[in-house]
N, C-alpha and C positions, 0 to 999 in steps of 0.2 A: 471751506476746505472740502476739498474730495472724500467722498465715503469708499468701501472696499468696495462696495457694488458698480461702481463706476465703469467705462468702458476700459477693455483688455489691454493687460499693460503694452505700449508700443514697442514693435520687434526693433531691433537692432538691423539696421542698412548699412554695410560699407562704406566709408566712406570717399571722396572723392583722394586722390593724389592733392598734398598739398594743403596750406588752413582755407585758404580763399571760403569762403561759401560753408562756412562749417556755421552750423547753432549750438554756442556754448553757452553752460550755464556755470555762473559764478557763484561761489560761497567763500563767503569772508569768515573764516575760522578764527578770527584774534591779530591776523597779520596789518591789517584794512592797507591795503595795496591792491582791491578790488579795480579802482580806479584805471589803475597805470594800467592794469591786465586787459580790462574792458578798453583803454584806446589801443591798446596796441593791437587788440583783434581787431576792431573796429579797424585800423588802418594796414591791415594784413585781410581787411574784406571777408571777416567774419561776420556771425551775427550774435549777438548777447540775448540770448533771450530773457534772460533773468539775473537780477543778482539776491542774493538773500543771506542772511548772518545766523541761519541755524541751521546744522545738518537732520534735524527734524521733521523739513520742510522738506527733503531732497526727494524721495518717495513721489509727493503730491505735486510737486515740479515737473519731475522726467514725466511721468503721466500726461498732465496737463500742456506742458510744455514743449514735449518732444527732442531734447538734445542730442546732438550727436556726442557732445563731450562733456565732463565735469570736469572745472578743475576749481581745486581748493585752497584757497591761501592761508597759510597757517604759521602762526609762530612754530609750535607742536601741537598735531593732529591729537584735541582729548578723545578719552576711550569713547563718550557718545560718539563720536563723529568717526570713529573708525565702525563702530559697531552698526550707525546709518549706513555708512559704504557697504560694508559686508551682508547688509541685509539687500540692499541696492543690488550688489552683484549676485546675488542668487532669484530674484523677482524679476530686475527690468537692465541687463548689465549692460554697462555701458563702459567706453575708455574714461579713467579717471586718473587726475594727472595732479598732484601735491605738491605746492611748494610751498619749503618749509624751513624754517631757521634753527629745529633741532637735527645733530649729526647723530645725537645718539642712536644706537643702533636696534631698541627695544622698540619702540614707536614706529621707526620705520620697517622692522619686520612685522609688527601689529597691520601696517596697513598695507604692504605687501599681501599675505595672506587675507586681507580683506577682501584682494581682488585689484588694488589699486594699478594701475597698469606701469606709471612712471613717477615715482620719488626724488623730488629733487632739491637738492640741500644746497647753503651757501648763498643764498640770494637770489632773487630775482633782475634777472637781464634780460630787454624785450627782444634783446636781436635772437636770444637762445628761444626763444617760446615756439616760434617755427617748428625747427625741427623738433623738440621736444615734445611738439604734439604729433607727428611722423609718427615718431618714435614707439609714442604710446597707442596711438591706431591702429600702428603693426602687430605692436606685441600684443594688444586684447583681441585682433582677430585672428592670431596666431593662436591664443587659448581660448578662442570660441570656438572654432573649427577643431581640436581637440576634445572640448567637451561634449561638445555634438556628438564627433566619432563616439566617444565612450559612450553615450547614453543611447546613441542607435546599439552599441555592440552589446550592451545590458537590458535595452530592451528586446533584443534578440533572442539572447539567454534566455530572459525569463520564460517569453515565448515558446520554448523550446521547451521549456519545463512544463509548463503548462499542457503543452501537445502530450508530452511522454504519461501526464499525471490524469490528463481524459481518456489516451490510451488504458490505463490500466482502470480505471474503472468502466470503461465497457468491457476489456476485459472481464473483469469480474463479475460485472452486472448480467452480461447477458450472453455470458460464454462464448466471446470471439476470441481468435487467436492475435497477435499481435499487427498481420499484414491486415485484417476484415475491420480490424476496432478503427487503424489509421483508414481503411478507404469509407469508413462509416463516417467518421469524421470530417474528410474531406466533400463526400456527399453534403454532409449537412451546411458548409462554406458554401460551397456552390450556390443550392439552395438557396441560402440566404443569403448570397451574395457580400458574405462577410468574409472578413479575415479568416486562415485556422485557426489562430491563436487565438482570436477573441471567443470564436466557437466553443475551443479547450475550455476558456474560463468560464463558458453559462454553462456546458456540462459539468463544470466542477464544483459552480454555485452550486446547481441543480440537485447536484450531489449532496452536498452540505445538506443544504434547506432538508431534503428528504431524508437522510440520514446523519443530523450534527451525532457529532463526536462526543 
C-alpha cells in the first residue's frame, strides 16, 4: 500500500467528449453489479482500471492508478464510503458517479455534499451509463472551475492583507509614510525576484520572530 510520502497526488485533466477512452475505477459498495458496469464500459471503449470492494482503498487507487472517474455501486452508500469520497474530494477530486438502490433522501444528500457529482437511484441501465457519466464530467468540472475561481479570489485577499499588514510595520519600524513602506516593498520583490505578497509574509515573519507578541 502507498505511504503519504508517495508521489503528488494526480491533477485532474478534462476529460475527452463522450465515455470512449475514459479510465474508470470501480467500487462494489454492497450492490456486486461491478460486473455488468465493467462490460458495458468495456464495450462503450472505456478502460477499467481497477475494481475494489472497499471505499478505503479509494485514496491509494486514484494515486496509484490514475482515474478519470469513480463510480460506485451500492445498495446505500455507508457513512465510511461517503466519508472516503469526501475526503477524495478535497485531496485528489475526481467525477464520481453512485448507483444506488436507496431513494431515501439522507444518503443521497450525505453524498451530494461529499462532492459526489451524479446520484443515481432506481437501478441500473447500461444504455443510461453514457450519458450519466456526461453528466457527471460536466457538472464536477463546472465546480472545479468554481473552486479554483474562489481559492485564486482568497488567495488574492489574503495577499492583500499581508501587503497592507508589511506596510504597516515598516511603517512603524522605520518611519515611512504609507506610499515609501509600499515602494520599499516592492523594491524588495524585485530584488528578490519574488512575489509582493510573499515578500509581505517574510517581513511579517521577520517581524514576529523579532518581536512575538
Amino acid at each position: 500500500m502507498l505511504q503519504p510520502s508517495s508521489p503528488s497526488p494526480p491533477a485532474y485533466s478534462p476529460a475527452q467528449p463522450g465515455a470512449a477512452g475514459l479510465r474508470v475505477l470501480l467500487i462494489d459498495d454492497g450492490a456486486h453489479r461491478v460486473e455488468l458496469i465493467r462490460q458495458e464500459l468495456t464495450r462503450q471503449g472505456c478502460e477499467v482500471v481497477g475494481v475494489i470492494d472497499s471505499a478505503t482503498l479509494i485514496h491509494d487507487c486514484v494515486l496509484r492508478l490514475k482515474p478519470d472517474v469513480v463510480i460506485v455501486d451500492s445498495e446505500s452508500p455507508t457513512r465510511d464510503t461517503v466519508e472516503n469520497l469526501a475526503l477524495l474530494n478535497s485531496q485528489m477530486p475526481r467525477p464520481v458517479v453512485v448507483f444506488s438502490e436507496d431513494a431515501a433522501d439522507d444518503p443521497m444528500r450525505r453524498a451530494l455534499q461529499a462532492g459526489v457529482s451524479a446520484y443515481v437511484v432506481a437501478g441500473l441501465q447500461p444504455s443510461r451509463l453514457a450519458p450519466v457519466l456526461q453528466v457527471a464530467i460536466a457538472r464536477f468540472e463546472q465546480d472545479l472551475a468554481l473552486r479554483q475561481e474562489l481559492n485564486k479570489a482568497q488567495a488574492q485577499l489574503s495577499g492583500r492583507k499581508s501587503i497592507e499588514r508589511a506596510k504597516g510595520i515598516l511603517m512603524s519600524e522605520q518611519g515611512l509614510d504609507e506610499d515609501a513602506a509600499y515602494k520599499r516593498l516592492r523594491r524588495l520583490a524585485m530584488d528578490r525576484g519574488e512575489p509582493l505578497a510573499v515578500v509581505a509574509e517574510r517581513v511579517i515573519e521577520a517581524h514576529q520572530l523579532l518581536r512575538p507578541s
